[in-house]
N, C-alpha and C positions, 0 to 999 in steps of 0.2 A: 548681914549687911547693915553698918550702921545707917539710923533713921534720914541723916543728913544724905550719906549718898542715896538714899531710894527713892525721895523728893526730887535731889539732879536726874534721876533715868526715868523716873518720871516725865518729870519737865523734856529731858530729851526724846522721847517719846511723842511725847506732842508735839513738840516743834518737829519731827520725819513725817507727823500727820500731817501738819498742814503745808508740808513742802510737796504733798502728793499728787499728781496732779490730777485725780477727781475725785469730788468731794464723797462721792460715795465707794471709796476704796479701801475696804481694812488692811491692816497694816497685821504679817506675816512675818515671825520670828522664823532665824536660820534653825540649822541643825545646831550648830553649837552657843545659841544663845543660851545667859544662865536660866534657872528657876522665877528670879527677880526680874528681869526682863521678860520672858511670859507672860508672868501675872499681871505684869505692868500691861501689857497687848490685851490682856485678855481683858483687863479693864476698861481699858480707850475703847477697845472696838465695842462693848458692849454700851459706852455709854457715846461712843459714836453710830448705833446703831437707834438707837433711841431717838437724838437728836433730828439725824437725816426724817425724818417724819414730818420735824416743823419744819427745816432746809428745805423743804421741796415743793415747789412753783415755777414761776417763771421768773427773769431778771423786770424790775420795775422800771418803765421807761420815764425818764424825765421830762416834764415843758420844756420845749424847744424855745419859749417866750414869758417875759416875766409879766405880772399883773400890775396896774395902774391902780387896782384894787381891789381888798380881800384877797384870799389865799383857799388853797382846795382842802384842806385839812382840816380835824377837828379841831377845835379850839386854835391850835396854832401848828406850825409846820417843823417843828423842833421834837426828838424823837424822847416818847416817855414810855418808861416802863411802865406794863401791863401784863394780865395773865391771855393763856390763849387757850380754846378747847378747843386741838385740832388733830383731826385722823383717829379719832379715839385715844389721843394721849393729852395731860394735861401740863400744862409747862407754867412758870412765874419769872419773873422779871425779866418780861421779854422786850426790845427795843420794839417800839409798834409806832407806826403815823397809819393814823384809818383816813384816807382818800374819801369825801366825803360826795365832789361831784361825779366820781366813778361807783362810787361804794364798794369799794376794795379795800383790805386791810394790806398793810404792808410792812417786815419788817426788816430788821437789819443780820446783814447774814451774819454769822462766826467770826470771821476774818474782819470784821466791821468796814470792806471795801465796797460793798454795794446793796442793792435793797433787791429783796425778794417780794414778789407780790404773790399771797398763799392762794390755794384752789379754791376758791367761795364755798363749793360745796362741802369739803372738807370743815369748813369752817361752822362749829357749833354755836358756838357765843364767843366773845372776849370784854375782858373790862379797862378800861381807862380811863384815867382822870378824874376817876372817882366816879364812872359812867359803867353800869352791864350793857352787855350789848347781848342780843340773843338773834342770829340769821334763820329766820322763817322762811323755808323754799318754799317752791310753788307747787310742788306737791301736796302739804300738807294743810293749805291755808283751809281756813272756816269759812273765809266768809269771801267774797269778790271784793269788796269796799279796800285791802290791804292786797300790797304788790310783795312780790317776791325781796327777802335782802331783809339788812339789817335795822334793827331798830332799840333804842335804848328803851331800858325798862324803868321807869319813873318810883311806879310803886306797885306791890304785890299784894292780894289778899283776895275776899271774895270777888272783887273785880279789880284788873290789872289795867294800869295806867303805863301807856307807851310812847314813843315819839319816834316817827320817821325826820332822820337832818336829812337833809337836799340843799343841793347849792348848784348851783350851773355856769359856762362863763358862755359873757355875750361880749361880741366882737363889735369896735364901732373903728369905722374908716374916716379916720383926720387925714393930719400930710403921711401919719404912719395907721399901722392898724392896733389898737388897743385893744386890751383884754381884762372884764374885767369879770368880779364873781360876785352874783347875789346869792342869799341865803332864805331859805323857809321851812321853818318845821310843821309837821303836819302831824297831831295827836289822837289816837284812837283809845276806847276802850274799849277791853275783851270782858266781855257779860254773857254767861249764858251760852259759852262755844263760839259766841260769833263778837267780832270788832267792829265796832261802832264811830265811824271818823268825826270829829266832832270839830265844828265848823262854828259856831255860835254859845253864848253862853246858854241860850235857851235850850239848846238841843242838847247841852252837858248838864243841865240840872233835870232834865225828862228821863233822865238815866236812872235815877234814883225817887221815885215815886212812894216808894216805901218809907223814907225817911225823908221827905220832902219838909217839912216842917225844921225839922231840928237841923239837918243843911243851913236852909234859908237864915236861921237864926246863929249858928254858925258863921254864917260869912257879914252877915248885918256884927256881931259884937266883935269881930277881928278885923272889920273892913277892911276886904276883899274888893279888888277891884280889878276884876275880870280883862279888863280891854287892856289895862296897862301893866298888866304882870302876867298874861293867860297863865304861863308854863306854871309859876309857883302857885295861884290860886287851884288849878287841878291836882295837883297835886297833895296838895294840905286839904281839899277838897276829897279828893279819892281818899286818903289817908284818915281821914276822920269818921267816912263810911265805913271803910273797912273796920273800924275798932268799934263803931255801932254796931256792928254785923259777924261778931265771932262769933 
């Protein structure tokens, strides 16, 4: 068969998949289907069987009401490709919006007519936006100070810099009722088995006693200014211990 038709029964192929109607149904050659049609099956369904792993959630329900201000998603509410570690399989360019005041990931089915919200626990890590994200259950945590759920990884090394986002919406009753969403990150590091939430700058330079000195002198010649940048002064903070400390 030339190459040109076996792209067409291909493609036809696909389109009987998605006219099937449930998503986790393979699709079953007659008796007298040819060799090239087979193959063509036997390919869909295999890499339809792959697929249905990330397909499989629940449908994501919508706000029923829109916000007067902020929104519930990371950065913004517009769907960007990201990788996902889910079920033991790993997938790339996947449509993803991470629900931030639910902390649920959620992405866009196949068909791209509605949003799947994936099993948390299923869910390893995923990245976006240029963010790792790694979900810590509560079975496994070190320490009580960190909750169950997702948190973006800042930086890695002999101690790991983290950030839980939280956002929540509060309701206030005018002539109507508004809705609106605030935001708060909350930063720990992991030292020594255990996470350390860190609350002050005092209590994030007590971290590093060992290198106290050369820290301090650090943040004195790049002036670092803790209150009005926390997220990137820890950061470049953590990251310059850890390159003390290989």
């Amino acid at each position: 068969m030339p190459p040109v038709q076996i792209k067409t029964l291909v493609l036809f192929v696909l389109f009987l998949a998605l006219r099937s109607k449930s998503e986790s149904q393979t699709l079953e050659p007659d008796s007298t289907a040819s060799p090239d049609v087979k193959n063509a099956l036997v390919v869909y369904n295999a890499s339809l069987a792959n697929q249905l792993r990330l397909y499989n959630g629940k449908e994501y329900k919508e706000y029923q009401y829109s916000f007067e201000l902020g929104q519930p998603f990371f950065f913004h509410s517009d769907w960007s490709k990201g990788t996902v570690m889910y079920d033991g399989g790993f997938y790339k360019d996947v449509s993803i919006l991470y629900n931030i005041v639910t902390d649920q990931l959620i992405i866009q089915n196949h068909h791209n007519f509605s949003k799947i919200q994936l099993i948390k626990d299923k869910v390893a890590s995923f990245s976006l936006l240029g963010h790792s994200f790694i979900n810590i259950p509560g079975d496994s945590l070190l320490s009580t100070n960190l909750k169950p759920g997702y948190y973006d990884i800042l930086s890695t090394g002999n101690i790991t810099l983290l950030a839980r986002r939280t956002k929540n919406i509060q309701e206030t009753v005018r002539q109507t009722v508004e809705h609106k969403i605030y935001g708060k990150d909350h930063f720990y590091v992991k030292k020594n088995n255990n996470y350390v939430p860190i609350q002050t700058k005092k209590s994030f330079l007590e971290l590093f006693p060992d290198k106290k000195k050369e820290i301090q002198q650090y943040i004195r010649k790049n002036k670092l200014r803790f209150r009005k940048d926390q997220e990137n002064v820890m950061f470049k903070v953590v990251a310059y211990y850890n390159q003390l400390t290989k």
